[in-house]
C-alpha positions in Angstrom: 0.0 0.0 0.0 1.2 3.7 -0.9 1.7 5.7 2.0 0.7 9.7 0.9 3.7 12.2 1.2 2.5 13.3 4.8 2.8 10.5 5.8 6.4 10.0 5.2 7.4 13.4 5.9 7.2 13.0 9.7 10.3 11.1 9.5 12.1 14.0 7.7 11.0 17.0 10.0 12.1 14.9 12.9 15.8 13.7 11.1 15.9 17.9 10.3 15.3 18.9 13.5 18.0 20.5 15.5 18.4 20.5 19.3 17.7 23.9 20.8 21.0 23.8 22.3 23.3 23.4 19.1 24.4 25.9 16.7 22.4 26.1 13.1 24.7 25.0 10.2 26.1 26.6 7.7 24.2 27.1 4.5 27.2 24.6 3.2 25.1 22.4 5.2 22.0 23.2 5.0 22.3 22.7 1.4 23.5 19.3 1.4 20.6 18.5 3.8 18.5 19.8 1.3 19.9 17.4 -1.2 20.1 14.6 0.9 16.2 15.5 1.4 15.2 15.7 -1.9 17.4 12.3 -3.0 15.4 10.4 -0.8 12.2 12.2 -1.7 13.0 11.3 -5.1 13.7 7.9 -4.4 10.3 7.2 -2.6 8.6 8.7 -5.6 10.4 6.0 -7.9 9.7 2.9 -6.4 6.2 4.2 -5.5 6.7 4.0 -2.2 4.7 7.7 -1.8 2.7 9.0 -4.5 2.1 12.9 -5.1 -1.4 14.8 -4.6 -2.5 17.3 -7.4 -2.8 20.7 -6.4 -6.6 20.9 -7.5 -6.7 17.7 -5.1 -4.7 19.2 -2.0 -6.9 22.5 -2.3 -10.2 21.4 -2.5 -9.6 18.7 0.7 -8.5 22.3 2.3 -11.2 23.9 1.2 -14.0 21.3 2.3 -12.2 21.2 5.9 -12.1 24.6 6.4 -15.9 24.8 5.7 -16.6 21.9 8.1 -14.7 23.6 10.5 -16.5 27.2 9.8 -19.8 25.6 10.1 -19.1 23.8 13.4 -17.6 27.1 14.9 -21.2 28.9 14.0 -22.9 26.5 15.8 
């Protein structure tokens, strides 16, 4: 089964996540974390381990939760 991209991307934000008490890198290093990221994003995308979301798709799931939530909220 395909996991979506939000899914997976817990993993990322937590391997990306630095310690409150160290130093931030470098953008030396920031950009080959970035690279790193976006290999592996890649990769996941090949062997269809995630798939993507159209925009159109993405938008109106927004769209229809921010109306459920508007609705409950005038209740």
């Amino acid at each position: 089964m395909k996991k979506d991209f939000k899914e997976t991307n817990k993993n990322s934000e937590e391997t990306l996540a630095l310690p409150a008490n160290e130093s931030c890198p470098d953008q030396q290093e920031i950009d080959r974390l970035w690279q790193v990221e976006i290999e592996r994003r890649l990769a996941q995308l090949e062997c269809g381990e995630v798939e993507l979301i159209p925009g159109d798709v993405v938008f109106e799931r927004i769209r229809r939760k921010c109306q459920r939530s508007i609705r409950r909220h005038d209740k």
